[in-house]
C-alpha positions, 0 to 999 in steps of 0.5 A: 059683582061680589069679587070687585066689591071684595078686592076692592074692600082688600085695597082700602084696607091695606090703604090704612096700614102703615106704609113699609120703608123698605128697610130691614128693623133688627130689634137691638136687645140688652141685659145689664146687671148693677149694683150701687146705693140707695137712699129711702125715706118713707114718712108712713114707716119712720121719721129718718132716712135710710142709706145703703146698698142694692142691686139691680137688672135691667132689660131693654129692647128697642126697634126702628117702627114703620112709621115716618119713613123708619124716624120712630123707634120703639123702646120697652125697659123692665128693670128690678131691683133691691135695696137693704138700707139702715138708719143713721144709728144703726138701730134698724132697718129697711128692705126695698124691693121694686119693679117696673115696665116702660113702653116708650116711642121716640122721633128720631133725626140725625145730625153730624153725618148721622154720627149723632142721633137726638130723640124724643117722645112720650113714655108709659110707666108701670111701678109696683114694688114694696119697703119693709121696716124691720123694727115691725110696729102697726105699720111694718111695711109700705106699697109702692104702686103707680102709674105715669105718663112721662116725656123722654129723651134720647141722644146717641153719638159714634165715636169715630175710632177703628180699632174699637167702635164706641157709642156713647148714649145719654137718656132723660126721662121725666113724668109729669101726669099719673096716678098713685095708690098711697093712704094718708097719714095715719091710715092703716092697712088693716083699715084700706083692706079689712074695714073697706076705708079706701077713701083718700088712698087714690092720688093723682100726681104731677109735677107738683107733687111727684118731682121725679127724673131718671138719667142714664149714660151708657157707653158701648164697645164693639168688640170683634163679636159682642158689644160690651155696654157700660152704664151708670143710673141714677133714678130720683123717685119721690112723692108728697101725697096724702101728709105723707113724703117718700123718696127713692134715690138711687144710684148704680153702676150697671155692665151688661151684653148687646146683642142685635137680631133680625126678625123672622119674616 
């Protein structure tokens, strides 16, 4: 009597997987390398706004799930990157450096003969990063620590040419719910982390307070064995919390490899 009780068991656990397409899901990998500038702004540090140049990586993964018939893909980003900036006279200056993690799920569908593909979803974003203002003072340096759930978009075309396959790729992303750590105006971090006043230093954002987009455009080019991909960035980070106003605006000139692989089974 335990072995039908046991298979059946087996059957309504495998009822509840997610059902297989049938269909193979290569994981479509890329490393891109960029440079281009930059503006900061951080109220807690200076009054003024700081231009120049930095650099940036980028890591990205994406690969068809088993869900929807094969209509949703899974897309994880890691990118790095640092600035050197100075002010207007030339009197000082900011170093800036950031990281972050994206884990996006997109619903996707075709259109043109599957020669455009639209997608869209929802996004998880991790930040952590700092700015380092040269000229010291009480406050020499600012963290750069939050969280966001954001919406994103996607779009893929294949440009129908023989002699080099080209796929053009544009994407939005937009948060519009998280949290961020930040002191208010006037707070040091000797106070937050020495004295225990961490009051005011936890802020929830949205829209209203955390206006911040990133678009990118990226052109592959198959060759006869690699795929050459060109971009550009352009990631609009800013913020108003606790009296104070920052904002990151970056843009950059990225050129990297493609590679696609299928999973070992």
């Amino acid at each position: 009597m335990k072995r039908p009780l046991l298979t059946l068991l087996l059957v309504g656990l495998a009822s509840l997987l997610p059902a297989q397409t049938g269909r193979e899901r290569p994981i479509t990998r890329s490393t891109m390398y960029g440079a281009g500038v930059v503006n900061l702004y951080d109220t807690y540090l200076s009054p003024l706004e700081y231009k120049g140049e930095q650099v940036r990586v980028l890591r990205e993964s994406v690969r068809p799930m088993p869900w929807c018939d094969g209509r949703v893909s899974r897309q994880t980003l890691f990118q790095g990157h640092l600035a050197m900036a100075d002010n207007p006279a030339e009197t000082s200056s900011e170093l800036a450096g950031m990281v972050n993690w994206n884990y996006a799920l997109h619903h996707n569908f075709s259109l043109l003969d599957g020669r455009l593909r639209l997608g869209a979803g929802p996004m998880v974003q991790l930040h952590g990063g700092f700015l380092y203002n040269t000229r010291g003072g009480n406050n020499p340096a600012q963290a750069r620590l939050y969280a966001n759930l954001a919406a994103s978009g996607i779009a893929h075309y294949e440009v129908p040419l023989k002699r080099c396959p080209l796929v053009l790729r544009y994407q939005l992303d937009v948060p519009f719910l998280g949290v961020m750590f930040s002191p208010t105006y006037g707070q040091s971090y000797y106070e937050i982390f020495s004295l225990g006043h961490t009051d005011g230093t936890i802020h929830f954002t949205s829209l209203h307070n955390q206006p911040t987009l990133r678009h990118w455009l990226t052109a592959d080019m198959k060759f006869h064995n690699f795929t050459l991909r060109l971009g550009y960035m352009a990631d609009m980070q800013q913020s108003r919390v606790g009296g104070l106003r920052t904002h990151d605006y970056s843009h950059s000139f990225m050129v990297g490899l493609v590679k696609t692989l299928l999973p070992v089974k």
